[in-house]
C-alpha positions, 0 to 999 in steps of 0.5 A: 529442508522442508516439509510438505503439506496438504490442507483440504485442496491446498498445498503447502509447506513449511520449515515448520513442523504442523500438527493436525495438516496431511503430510505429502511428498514432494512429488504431489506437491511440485506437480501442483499448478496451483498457488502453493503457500509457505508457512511460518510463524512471526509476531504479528505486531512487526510482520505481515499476514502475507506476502510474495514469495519474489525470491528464495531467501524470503523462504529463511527470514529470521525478521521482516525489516528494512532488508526487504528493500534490499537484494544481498549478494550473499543471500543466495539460497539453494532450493529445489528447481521446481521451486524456484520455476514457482517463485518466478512465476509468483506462484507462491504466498507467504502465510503467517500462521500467528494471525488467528485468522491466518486460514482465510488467506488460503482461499482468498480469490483474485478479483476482475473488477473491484468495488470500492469505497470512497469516505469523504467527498472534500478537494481530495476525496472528490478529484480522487473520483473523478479519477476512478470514474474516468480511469477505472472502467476496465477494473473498477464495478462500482465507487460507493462515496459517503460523506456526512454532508448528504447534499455533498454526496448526492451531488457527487453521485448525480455529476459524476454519473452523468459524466460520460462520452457519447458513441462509446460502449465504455461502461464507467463505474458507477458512483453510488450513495451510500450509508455509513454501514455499507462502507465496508461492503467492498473489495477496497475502502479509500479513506480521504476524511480530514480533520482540516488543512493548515490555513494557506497564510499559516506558517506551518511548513510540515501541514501534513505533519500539523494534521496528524492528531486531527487525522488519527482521531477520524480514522481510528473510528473507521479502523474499528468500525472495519474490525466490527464488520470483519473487513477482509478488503484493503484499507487504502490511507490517502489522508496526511499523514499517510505513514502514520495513519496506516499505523494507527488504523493497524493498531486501533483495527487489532485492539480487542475492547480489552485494550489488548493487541489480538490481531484479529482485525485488518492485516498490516499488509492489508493497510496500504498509504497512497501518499509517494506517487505524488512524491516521484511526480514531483521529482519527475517534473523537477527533473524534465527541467534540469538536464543535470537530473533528467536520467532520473525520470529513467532510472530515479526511485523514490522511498519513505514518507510523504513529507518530511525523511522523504529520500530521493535517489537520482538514479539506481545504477549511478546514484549521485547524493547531490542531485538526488539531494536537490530532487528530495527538496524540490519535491518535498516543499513542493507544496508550500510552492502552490500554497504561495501561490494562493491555492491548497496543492491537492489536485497531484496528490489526488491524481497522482498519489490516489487515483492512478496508484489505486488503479495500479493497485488493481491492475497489479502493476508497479506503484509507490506506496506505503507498506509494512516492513517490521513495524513500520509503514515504509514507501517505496515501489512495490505491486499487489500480484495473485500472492500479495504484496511484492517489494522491489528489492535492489542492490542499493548504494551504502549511502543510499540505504543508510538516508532509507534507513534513517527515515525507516527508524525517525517513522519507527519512533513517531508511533 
């Protein structure tokens, strides 16, 4: 069924056959108490670089699409113990060898602390790091912020440096100016940088779709720029339109000078939106309000976009449509609520969707997020573990996954 490998000190195998590789027996390899890395062979344009092995049918995938959202009952696949001992403990990775850069994935380490790096100090950009500084001192060595107003960034870095509390060891990361150049020196480059939001008494009801043309010009300058300095880290999209956003910084990243897709910059799965946290906390605060709704705070999951096709699911074990119509709504125009009220609605998602999903990133914890699934930048919960990415997959109700699947194809088609 599979075939064995062995690569300088690395072990892997495959359904595949590799040329050039040492073949090994199966004894040497399950002996191993290494990471090992299955290897196969998808178009990059509509797969990942890698990801986590969470269960043994990932291992027979003819296509990455929605289905990683979604646990079958029929998927059931039979491999050896000391495979499956693996695949629980998430000791292995996926390796898509038809990135040309595939080989670097085998020797990628896992970090203690992470440097970050900030773009754009606006309302967003600066709650964000106020966030980081006062959140991320277990994980977090150094925030590098730039913003192309120089006065803005000098005094983000004076302030936050001196926001700190007396009679304690705790060591904050430290904030530190930066150039443009050095943006891509780090382990995670948050990109906050707006093109401008809808005026508070416009009558735009999607503002996040309204900054969209905007938006994709900024960071397709940033997407390059990462593909020139070889920016191997995660590129995380807090910007709106997050979904889309990441897609368009995965294209542009991989565009040769040609104008040809040579997949040689960012990885998709290396490209993650941080705009659904916002969108479970929103849904969280209706619910703690309606006792009709209150299990969802338990048992409720959020997925697809922040915006419009956001879907709301009450509860995954008794999944009700009403309600979890209701919460969608609620939480999808809560933003236009805080506008009527005179002000921008950017202090939750900075917090929310940005700095607390960030740092769960880092810690390896469950999050919502935006990443790849055939194509298409898709929210839902996930965490990045010591062999990537890992979608939580669930038996979904028919009527639930059918609302997930009609924002998975109207995102598909927007770009």
């Amino acid at each position: 069924m599979f075939k064995y490998y062995k690569y300088k000190d690395k072990y892997l195998f495959s359904t595949n056959e590799y040329e050039n590789m040492k073949i090994v027996g199966e004894d040497e390899i399950k002996n191993s108490d290494k990471t090992i890395y299955f290897l196969d062979k998808f178009n990059p344009l509509y797969s990942r670089s890698s990801f986590s092995i969470s269960h043994p049918s990932l291992l027979f995938l003819k296509k990455e699409d929605l289905n990683f959202l979604r646990k079958n009952e029929l998927e059931e696949a039979n491999v050896p113990q000391w495979l499956m001992d693996k695949i629980n403990k998430r000791n292995i990775r996926a390796v898509n060898t038809m990135y040309p850069n595939w080989e670097k994935l085998l020797f990628e380490e896992t970090k203690d602390k992470w440097k970050l790096n900030l773009l754009a100090l606006g309302d967003v950009g600066g709650t964000l790091l106020i966030g980081l500084r006062l959140l991320g001192s277990k994980y977090i060595d150094e925030i590098g912020i730039y913003d192309r107003h120089l006065d803005r960034m000098k005094r983000w870095e004076y302030e936050l440096n001196q926001v700190r509390a007396p009679f304690t060891d705790e060591e904050y990361p430290k904030i530190k100016g930066i150039d443009v150049d050095e943006l891509f020196d780090c382990d995670m480059f948050i990109f906050c940088a707006s093109s401008g939001v809808p005026k508070l008494d416009s009558n735009v009801r999607d503002v996040r779709m309204a900054q969209f043309d905007g938006n994709a010009k900024i960071i397709k300058e940033y997407a390059r720029m990462a593909r020139n300095k070889n920016f191997d880290g995660i590129f995380a999209v807090v910007s709106d339109p997050v979904d889309l956003l990441c897609k368009v910084a995965f294209l542009e990243s991989n565009t040769n000078d040609k104008g040809v897709l040579d997949f040689c910059g960012i990885p998709s799965d290396k490209i993650i939106g941080y705009g659904l946290g916002v969108m479970n906390a929103r849904a969280s605060f209706y619910a703690e309000g309606n006792p009709r709704a209150s299990h969802f705070l338990k048992e409720g999951r959020v997925y697809g976009p922040h915006g419009e096709g956001l879907v709301v699911a009450d509860s995954i074990y008794n999944y009700d449509e009403e309600i979890s119509m209701w919460l969608t709504e609620k939480a999808k125009t809560a933003n236009l609520e805080i506008r009527n009220f005179g002000y921008k609605p950017y202090i939750a998602p900075s917090l929310s969707s940005g700095s607390l999903s960030i740092l769960s990133t880092l810690q390896g914890n469950w999050l919502y997020g935006s990443t790849y699934m055939g194509g298409v930048y898709m929210g839902s919960k996930f965490r990045l573990n010591k062999t990537g990415i890992e979608i939580e997959r669930l038996k979904l109700p028919y009527s639930l996954y059918k609302r997930i699947e009609n924002t998975y194809e109207k995102l598909g088609d927007l770009v």
